[in-house]
N, C-alpha and C positions, 0 to 999 in steps of 0.2 A: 538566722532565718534566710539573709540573702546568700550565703555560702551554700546553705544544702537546695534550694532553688535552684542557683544556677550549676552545681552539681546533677541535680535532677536532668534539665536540660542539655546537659554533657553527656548523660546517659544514653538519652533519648536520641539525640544525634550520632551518636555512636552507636546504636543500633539502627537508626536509618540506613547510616553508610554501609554495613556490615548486610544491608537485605540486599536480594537481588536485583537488580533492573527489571522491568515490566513494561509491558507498552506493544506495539504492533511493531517497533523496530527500536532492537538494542544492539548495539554497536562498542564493540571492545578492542584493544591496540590497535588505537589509531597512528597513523604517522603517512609522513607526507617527503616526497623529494622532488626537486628542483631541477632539472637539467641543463639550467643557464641560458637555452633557447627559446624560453616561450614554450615549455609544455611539464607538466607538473603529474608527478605520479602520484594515487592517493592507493593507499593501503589500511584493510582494516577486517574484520570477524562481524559479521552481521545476522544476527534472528533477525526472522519475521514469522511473525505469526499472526493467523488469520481467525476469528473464531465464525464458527458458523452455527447462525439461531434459526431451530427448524420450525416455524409459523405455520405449516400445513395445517389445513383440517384434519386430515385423515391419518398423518404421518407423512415418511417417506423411507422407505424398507431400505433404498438401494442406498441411501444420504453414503456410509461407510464407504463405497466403492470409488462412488464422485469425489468426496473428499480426498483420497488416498492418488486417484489421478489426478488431482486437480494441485494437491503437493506437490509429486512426481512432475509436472508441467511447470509448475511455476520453480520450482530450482533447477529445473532444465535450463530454461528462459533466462534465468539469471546468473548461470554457471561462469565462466570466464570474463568476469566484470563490462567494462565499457566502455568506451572513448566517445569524445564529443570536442568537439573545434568550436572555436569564437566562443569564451563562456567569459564573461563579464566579472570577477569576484575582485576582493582586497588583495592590494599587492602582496607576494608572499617576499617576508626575509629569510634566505636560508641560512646565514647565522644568525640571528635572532631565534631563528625557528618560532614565526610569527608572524601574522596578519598584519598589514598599517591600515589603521581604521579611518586613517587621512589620503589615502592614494586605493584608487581602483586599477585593476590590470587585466588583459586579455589572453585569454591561454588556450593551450590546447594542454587537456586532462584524459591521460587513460582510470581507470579507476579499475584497480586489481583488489578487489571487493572476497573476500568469501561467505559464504552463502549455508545458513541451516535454515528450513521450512519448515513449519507447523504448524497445521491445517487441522482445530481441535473442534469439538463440539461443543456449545453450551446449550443449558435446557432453561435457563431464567436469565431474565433483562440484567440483576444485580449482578450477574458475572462478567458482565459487560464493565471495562475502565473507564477512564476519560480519553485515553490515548491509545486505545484498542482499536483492528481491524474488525471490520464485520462484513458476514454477508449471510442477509437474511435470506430465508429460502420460504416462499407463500405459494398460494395455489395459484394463482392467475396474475394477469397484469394487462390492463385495458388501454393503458397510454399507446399512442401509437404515432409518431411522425412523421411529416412528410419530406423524402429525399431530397437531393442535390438534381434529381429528374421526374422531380415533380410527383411522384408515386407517392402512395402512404404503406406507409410499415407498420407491423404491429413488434413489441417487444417480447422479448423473454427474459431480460434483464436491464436494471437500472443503474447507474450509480448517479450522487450527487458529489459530482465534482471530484481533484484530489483529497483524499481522506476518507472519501466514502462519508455516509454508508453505502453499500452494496444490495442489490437485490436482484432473485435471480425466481423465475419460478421453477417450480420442481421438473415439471410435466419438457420445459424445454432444456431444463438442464441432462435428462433425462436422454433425451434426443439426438444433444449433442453435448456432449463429457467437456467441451473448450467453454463453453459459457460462465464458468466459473472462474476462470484463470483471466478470460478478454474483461469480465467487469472488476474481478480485483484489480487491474492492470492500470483500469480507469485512475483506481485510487490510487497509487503512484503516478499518474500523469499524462499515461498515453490518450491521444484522442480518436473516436472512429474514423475509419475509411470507408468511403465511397466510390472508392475511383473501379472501376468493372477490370480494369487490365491487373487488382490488386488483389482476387479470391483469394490467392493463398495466406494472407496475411491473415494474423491473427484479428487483428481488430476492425477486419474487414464486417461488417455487420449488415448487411444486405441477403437476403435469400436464407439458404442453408447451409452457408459457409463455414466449411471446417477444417481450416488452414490453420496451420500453427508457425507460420514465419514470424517471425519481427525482423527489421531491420537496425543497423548496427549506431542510427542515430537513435531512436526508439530504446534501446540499452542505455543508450548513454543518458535518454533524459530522465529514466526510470534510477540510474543514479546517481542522477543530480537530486531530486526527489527523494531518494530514501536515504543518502550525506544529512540531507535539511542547512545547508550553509556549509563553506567549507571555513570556517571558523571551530567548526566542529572536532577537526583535523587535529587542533591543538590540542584537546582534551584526552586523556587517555581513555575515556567511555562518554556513550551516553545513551539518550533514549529518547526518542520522539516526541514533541511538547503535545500537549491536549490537543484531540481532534472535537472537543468534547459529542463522543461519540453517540452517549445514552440520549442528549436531549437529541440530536439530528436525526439518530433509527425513529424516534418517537413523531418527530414532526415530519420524517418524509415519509414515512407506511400513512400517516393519514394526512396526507397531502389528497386532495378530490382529483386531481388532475393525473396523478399517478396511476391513477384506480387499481391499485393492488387488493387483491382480496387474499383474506388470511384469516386466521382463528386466533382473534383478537384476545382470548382469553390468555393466551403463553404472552403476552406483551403484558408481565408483570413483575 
């Protein structure tokens, strides 16, 4: 009885391993080198994928067109990996080929990353994971802040925090094709700009700005962020831990303060 148990269990885990990775970001041959001066190459095959849950009332006819730029932009964006100076991680051994979980060290990291996008639709909440991207698309959005110059803004799009969720409404995605890409963006890490001398930036968010820059620290922190530790380095794959995404979409669409309006009835 304990032999075909833990036989059972043999199986089971040997079909785990044999399925494929899933998540908003899976990551395969990894590997890492050293140049003995204080700067460390990371190398590695990265998906990301986005899914996008459409909460309109009415629809939205164009969604296909924005998704498919909004792909197209964000693997632009993330094309030729990144570099970042002064980044804090565990010492690396390069023969050991390993982390010391006892010593911290400071580096400068290019990160030659490759990059597939996919930017899919879902039509129900259950196709949503734990460790999934989202970005919900509703008819309106009421929240509105006030700037760095004292103004008050109205939004077109939210995120809560890195990980998301995302929220974007149709009507201003609509308007302008980048508001998809600047709030996913959120959820890997970048944060907005305010500065008036910075329109062309992408996550310039003031006005009607539709600037598609980033800068080359702005890459670097987007892959520090989508690594998730360089401990990661060592593994030959992996995949994003839980954003636990289903219960966050649920608690930030009915967040009062947000004032998102949507067709509550697809929130199932």
């Amino acid at each position: 009885m304990e032999n075909g148990l833990v036989n059972i269990l043999k199986m089971r885990f040997a079909i785990l391993q044999n399925q494929p990775l899933t998540g908003g970001i899976v990551a395969k041959n990894l590997h890492i080198s050293d140049n003995g001066n204080g700067e460390l190459s990371l190398y590695g095959d990265f998906t990301i994928t986005l899914k996008v849950l459409d909460l309109t009332t009415n629809g939205a006819p164009n969604l296909n067109s924005l998704m498919t730029f909004t792909q197209q932009l964000i693997s632009n964006k993330l094309r030729g990996g990144g570099y970042k100076s002064g980044v804090s991680v565990l010492k690396y051994n390069p023969v050991k080929r390993a982390f010391d979980n006892s010593k911290t060290w400071t580096y400068s990291i290019r990160y030659h990353f490759n990059f597939t996008v996919n930017v899919i639709q879902i039509n129900m909440l259950n196709q949503l994971k734990g460790n999934d991207f989202v970005l919900a698309v509703v008819d309106s959005i009421g929240y509105q802040h006030i700037d760095q110059y004292g103004r008050p803004q109205s939004a077109a799009g939210l995120t809560q925090g890195e990980g998301g969720p995302a929220v974007v409404s149709y009507n201003g995605w609509l308007k302008n094709k980048n508001f998809g890409v600047h709030e996913f963006f959120h959820t890997l890490g970048l944060a907005d700009i305010e500065d008036g001398d910075k329109k062309n930036r992408l996550m310039y968010h003031l006005g009607d700005n539709a600037g598609q820059s980033i800068s080359e620290r702005e890459k670097g922190d987007m892959m520090e962020y989508i690594l998730g530790g360089a401990n990661n380095l060592t593994k030959k794959n992996y995949t994003n831990a839980s954003l636990n995404t289903v219960t966050r979409l649920r608690t930030f669409l009915n967040n009062p303060t947000n004032g998102f309006k949507y067709n509550k009835a697809k929130l199932r």
